[in-house]
C-alpha positions in Angstrom: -31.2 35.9 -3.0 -27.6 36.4 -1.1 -24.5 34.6 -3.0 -23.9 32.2 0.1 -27.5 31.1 -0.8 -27.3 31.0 -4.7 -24.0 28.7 -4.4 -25.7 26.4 -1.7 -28.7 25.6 -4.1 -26.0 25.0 -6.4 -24.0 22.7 -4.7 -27.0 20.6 -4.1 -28.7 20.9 -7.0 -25.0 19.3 -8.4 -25.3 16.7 -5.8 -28.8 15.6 -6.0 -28.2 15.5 -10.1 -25.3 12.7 -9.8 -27.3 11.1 -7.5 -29.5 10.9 -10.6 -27.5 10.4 -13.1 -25.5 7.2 -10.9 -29.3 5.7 -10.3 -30.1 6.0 -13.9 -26.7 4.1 -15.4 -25.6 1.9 -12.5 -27.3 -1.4 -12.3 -28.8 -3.5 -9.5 -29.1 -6.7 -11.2 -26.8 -7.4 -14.6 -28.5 -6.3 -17.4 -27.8 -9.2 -20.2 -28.6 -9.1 -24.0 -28.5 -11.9 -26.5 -25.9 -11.1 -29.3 -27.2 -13.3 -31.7 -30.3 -11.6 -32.3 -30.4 -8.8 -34.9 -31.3 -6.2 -32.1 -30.8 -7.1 -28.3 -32.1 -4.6 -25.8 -30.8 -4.5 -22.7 -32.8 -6.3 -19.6 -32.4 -7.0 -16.1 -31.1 -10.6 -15.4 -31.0 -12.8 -12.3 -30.0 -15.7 -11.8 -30.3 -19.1 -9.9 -29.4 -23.0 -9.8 -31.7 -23.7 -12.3 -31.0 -20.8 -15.3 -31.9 -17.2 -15.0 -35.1 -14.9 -14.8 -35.7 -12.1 -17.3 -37.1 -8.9 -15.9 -38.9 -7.6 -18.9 -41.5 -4.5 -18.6 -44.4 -7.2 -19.8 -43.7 -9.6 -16.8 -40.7 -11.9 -15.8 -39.4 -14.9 -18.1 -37.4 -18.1 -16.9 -35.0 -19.6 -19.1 -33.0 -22.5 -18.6 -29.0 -22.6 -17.9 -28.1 -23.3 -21.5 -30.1 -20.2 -22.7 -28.8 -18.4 -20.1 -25.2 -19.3 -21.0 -25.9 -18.1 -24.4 -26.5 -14.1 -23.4 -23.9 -11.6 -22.8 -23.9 -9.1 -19.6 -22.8 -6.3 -17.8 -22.4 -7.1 -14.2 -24.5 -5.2 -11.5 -23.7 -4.2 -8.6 -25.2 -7.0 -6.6 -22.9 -9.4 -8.7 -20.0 -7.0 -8.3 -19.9 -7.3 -4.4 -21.2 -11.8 -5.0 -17.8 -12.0 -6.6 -15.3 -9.8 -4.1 -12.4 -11.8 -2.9 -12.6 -11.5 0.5 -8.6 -12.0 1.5 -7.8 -8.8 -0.6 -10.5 -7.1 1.2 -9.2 -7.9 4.4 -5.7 -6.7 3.8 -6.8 -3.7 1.9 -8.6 -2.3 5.3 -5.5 -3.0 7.2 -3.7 -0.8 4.6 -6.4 1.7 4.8 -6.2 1.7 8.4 -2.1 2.2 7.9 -3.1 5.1 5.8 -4.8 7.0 8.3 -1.7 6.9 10.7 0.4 8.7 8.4 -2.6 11.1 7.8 -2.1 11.8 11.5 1.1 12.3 11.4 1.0 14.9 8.4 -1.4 16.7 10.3 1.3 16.3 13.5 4.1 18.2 11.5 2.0 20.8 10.5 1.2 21.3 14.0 4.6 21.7 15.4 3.9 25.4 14.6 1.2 25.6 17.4 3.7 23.9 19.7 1.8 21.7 20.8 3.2 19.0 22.1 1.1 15.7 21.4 2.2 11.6 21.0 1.0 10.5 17.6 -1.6 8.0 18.9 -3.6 11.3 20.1 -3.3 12.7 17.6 -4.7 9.9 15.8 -7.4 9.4 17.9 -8.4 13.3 17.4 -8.3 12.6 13.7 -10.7 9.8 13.4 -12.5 10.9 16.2 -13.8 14.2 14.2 -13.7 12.2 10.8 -17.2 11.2 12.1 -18.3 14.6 11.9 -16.8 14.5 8.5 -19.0 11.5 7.5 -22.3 13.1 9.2 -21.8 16.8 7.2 -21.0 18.1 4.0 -17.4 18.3 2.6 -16.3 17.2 6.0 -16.7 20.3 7.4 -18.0 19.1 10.4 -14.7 17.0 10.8 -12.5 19.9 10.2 -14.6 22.3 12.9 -14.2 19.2 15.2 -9.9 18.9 14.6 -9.4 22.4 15.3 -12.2 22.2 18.8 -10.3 19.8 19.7 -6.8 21.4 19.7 -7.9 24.6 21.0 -8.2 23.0 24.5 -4.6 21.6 24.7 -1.9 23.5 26.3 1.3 24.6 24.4 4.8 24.0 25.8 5.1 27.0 27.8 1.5 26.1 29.3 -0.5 28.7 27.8 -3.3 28.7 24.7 -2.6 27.6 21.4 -3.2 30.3 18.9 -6.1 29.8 17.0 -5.1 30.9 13.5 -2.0 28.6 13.6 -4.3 25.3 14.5 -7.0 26.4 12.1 -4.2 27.0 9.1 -2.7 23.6 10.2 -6.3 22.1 9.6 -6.5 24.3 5.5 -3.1 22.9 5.0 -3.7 19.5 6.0 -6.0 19.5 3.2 -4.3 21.6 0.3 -1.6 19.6 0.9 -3.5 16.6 0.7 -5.0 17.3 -2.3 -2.0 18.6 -3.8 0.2 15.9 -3.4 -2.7 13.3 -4.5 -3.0 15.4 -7.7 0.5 15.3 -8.7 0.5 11.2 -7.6 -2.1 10.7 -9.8 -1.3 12.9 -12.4 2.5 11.1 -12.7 0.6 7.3 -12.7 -1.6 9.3 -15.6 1.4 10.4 -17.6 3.1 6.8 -16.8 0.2 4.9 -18.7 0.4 7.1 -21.6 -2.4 9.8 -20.2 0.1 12.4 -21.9 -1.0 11.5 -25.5 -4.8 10.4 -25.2 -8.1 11.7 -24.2 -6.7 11.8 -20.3 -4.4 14.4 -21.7 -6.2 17.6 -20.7 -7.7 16.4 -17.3 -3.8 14.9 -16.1 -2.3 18.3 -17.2 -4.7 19.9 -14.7 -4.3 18.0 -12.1 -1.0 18.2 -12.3 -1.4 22.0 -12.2 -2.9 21.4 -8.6 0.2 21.2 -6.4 2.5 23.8 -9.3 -0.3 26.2 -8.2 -0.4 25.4 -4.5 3.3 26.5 -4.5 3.1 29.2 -6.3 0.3 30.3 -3.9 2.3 29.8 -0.8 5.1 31.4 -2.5 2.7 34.6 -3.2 1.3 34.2 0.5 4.8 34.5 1.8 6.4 37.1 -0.1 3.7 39.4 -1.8 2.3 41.9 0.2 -1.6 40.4 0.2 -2.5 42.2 3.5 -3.1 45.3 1.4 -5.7 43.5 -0.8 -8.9 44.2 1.5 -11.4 42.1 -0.9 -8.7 38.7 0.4 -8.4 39.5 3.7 -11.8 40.2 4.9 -15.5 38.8 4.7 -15.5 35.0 3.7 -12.2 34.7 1.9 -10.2 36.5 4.2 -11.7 34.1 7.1 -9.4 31.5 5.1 -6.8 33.5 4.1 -5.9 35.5 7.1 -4.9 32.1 9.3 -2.8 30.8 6.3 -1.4 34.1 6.2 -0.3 33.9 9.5 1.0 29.9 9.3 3.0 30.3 6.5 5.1 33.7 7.2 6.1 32.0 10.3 9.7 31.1 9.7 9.2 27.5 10.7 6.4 26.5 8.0 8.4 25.7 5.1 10.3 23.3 6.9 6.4 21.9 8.6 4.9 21.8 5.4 7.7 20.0 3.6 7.3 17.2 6.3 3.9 17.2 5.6 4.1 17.0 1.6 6.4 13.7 2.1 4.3 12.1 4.7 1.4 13.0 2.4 3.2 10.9 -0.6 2.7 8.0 1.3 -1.3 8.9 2.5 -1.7 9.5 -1.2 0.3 6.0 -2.4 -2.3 4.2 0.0 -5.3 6.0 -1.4 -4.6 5.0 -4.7 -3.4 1.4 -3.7 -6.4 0.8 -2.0 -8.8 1.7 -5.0 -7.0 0.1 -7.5 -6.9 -3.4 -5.1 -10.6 -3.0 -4.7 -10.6 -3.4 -8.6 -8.5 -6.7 -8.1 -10.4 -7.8 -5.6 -13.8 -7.4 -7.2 -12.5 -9.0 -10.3 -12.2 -5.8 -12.5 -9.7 -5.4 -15.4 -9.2 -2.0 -17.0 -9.7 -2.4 -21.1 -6.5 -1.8 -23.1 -5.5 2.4 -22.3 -7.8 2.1 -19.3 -5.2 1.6 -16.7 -4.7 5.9 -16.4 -8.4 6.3 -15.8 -8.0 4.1 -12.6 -5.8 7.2 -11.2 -7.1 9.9 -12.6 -10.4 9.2 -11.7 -10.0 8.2 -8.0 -8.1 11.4 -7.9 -11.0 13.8 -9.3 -13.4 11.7 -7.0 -11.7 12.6 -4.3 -11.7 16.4 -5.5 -15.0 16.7 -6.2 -16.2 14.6 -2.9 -15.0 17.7 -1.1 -18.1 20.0 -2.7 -20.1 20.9 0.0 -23.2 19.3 -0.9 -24.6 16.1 0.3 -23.0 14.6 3.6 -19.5 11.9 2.8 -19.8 13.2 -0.9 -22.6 11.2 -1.6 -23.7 11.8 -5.5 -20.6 13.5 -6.6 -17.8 11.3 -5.5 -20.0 8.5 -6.9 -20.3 9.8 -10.2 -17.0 10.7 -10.9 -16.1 6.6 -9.7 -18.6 5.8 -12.1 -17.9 8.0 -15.5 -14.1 7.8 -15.1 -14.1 4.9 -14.2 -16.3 3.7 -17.6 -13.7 5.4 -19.3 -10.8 2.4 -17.9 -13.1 -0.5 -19.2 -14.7 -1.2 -16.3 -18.4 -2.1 -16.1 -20.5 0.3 -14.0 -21.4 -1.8 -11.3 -18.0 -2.7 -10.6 -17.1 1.4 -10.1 -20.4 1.6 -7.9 -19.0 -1.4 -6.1 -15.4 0.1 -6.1 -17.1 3.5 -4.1 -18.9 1.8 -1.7 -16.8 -0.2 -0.3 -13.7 2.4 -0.5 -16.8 4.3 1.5 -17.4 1.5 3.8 -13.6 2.0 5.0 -13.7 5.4 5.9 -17.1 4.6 7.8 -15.6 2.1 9.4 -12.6 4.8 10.6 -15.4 7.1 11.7 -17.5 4.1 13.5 -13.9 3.6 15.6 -13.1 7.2 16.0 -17.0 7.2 17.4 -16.8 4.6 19.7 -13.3 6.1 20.9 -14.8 8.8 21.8 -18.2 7.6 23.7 -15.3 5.5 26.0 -13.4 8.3 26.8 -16.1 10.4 27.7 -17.5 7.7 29.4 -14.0 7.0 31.4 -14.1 10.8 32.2 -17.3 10.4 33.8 -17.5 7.3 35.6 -21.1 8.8 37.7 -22.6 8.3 34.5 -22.9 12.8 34.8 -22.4 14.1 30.8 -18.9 15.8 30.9 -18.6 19.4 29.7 -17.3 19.1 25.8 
């Protein structure tokens, strides 16, 4: 079995296995216990005007409202999304909307190298446009493959071609940097609620090891002489590397990917904002030390939703919402509840950038005859 093959069973395998592990701990329905007996076990609860209904294995049991009163429960899920505030949701889309405008424009800066010459609402448009290929395939690969289609076609200020490894390396650094600069946010809001001291302390020193390594990697990419290493510029790695290579000699890409590192502090600030309101808005309250969790957790989430595995992430980014997210104090159907509708937004982007682009192909054929791609 070739190594391509071995580490695509893998991924899977990982994927299917929090898919698993998230069915088997997160609730549907809240799962109540009564604390006064000398050993409660854990059933499923729901509940209506007149008391609640006991889902044990031997059949269901209806108690009245007084009993009912009497237990004590983790919430589901299906509570979780009964008790959203529905105002806070509302203004955290429009600040997750916000947030993908100043992902365009990292992306913009980083393409200054390509010079090509585009207004920030196209470039927009191209963005959420392929991040429905990013919900529909693994990792968003799809969405990636799609950005850098999509560029290849424009002209360049003197009229001719862009150059293909220069849009492809903007579309690798959109994402390092991304992920770099998320890392680091997270890692200082870690550090900030005490993650430095505690049982965060490990997994906040790494990530803040993400963007001192991503520097120290562009720095090497730069300066070192890597073309003479054949095993990184050839086969599958050097499909990566030799397009970065290219982008980052250039004398113009510090400068790019400096713009691109601020402009990614604010992406990154609305990320996080619009995970921990969803935690507001659903009622959720970290336990004492749980705050750091919050951040470090959305930011591993977001890390290991990149796997390419199961299509948007599903399984692993889930998992992560709902272990680290345990960790903060926070029931499990409230972190279930926190991913899906942080999941919900980014459909939504993908539903607009879809719908963007069936009316402008359908504007650039107004016979009704499918235009070429």
């Amino acid at each position: 079995m070739t190594r391509p093959r071995v580490g695509k069973l893998l991924s899977w395998a990982l994927a299917i296995g929090a898919l698993v592990f998230v069915a088997w701990v997160v609730p549907l329905r809240d799962r109540c216990w009564d604390p006064r007996a000398a050993s409660s076990t854990h059933v499923a609860v729901s509940r209506d005007d007149t008391g609640c209904v006991l889902h044990l294995q031997t059949g269901e049991v209806r108690i009245d409202r007084s009993e009912c009163a009497q237990l004590q429960c983790e919430p589901g899920v299906a509570t979780a999304f009964v008790s959203v505030r529905v105002g806070i949701l509302a203004a955290l889309l429009a600040v997750y909307a916000a947030g993908t405008v100043a992902w365009a424009a990292r992306w913009r800066a980083l393409l200054n190298l390509a010079e090509i010459e585009l207004p920030l609402s196209e470039v927009w448009r191209l963005s959420i446009e392929a991040q429905a290929g990013g919900i529909l395939l693994p990792g968003g690969i799809g969405g990636d493959a799609l950005r850098v289609a999509s560029l290849l076609s424009q002209p360049t200020r003197s009229g001719s071609k862009p150059r293909a490894v220069i849009v492809i390396a903007s579309v690798l650094l959109d994402r390092a940097v991304g992920l770099s600069v998320i890392a680091a946010l997270a890692a200082t809001m870690g550090f900030a609620f005490g993650g430095a001291g505690s049982g965060a302390g490990p997994l906040t020193i790494a990530l803040a090891a993400i963007p001192v390594g991503f520097l120290v990697a562009l720095a090497v990419l730069r300066l070192a002489p890597v073309h003479r290493i054949e095993w990184l510029v050839r086969g599958r790695i050097g499909r990566v590397v030799e397009p970065v290579l290219a982008y980052v000699r250039d004398p113009r890409a510090l400068r790019a990917v400096a713009v691109a590192a601020g402009l990614s502090v604010l992406v990154a600030a609305v990320q996080l904002a619009t995970i921990r309101g969803l935690v507001v808005a659903l009622g959720g309250t970290p336990g004492e030390g749980g705050e750091k969790w919050i951040y470090v957790g959305t930011a591993m989430a977001f890390i290991v939703a990149a796997i390419p595995a199961l299509p948007g992430g599903w399984g692993t980014a889930d998992a992560a919402y709902v272990f680290f997210f345990g960790l903060a104090g926070l029931s499990t159907g409230t972190a279930m509840a926190v991913c899906l509708l942080y999941r919900l937004f980014w459909y939504l982007s993908g539903v607009t950038g879809a719908v963007l682009h069936i009316a402008r192909r359908a504007a650039a054929s107004p016979s009704g005859a499918d235009p070429s791609p």
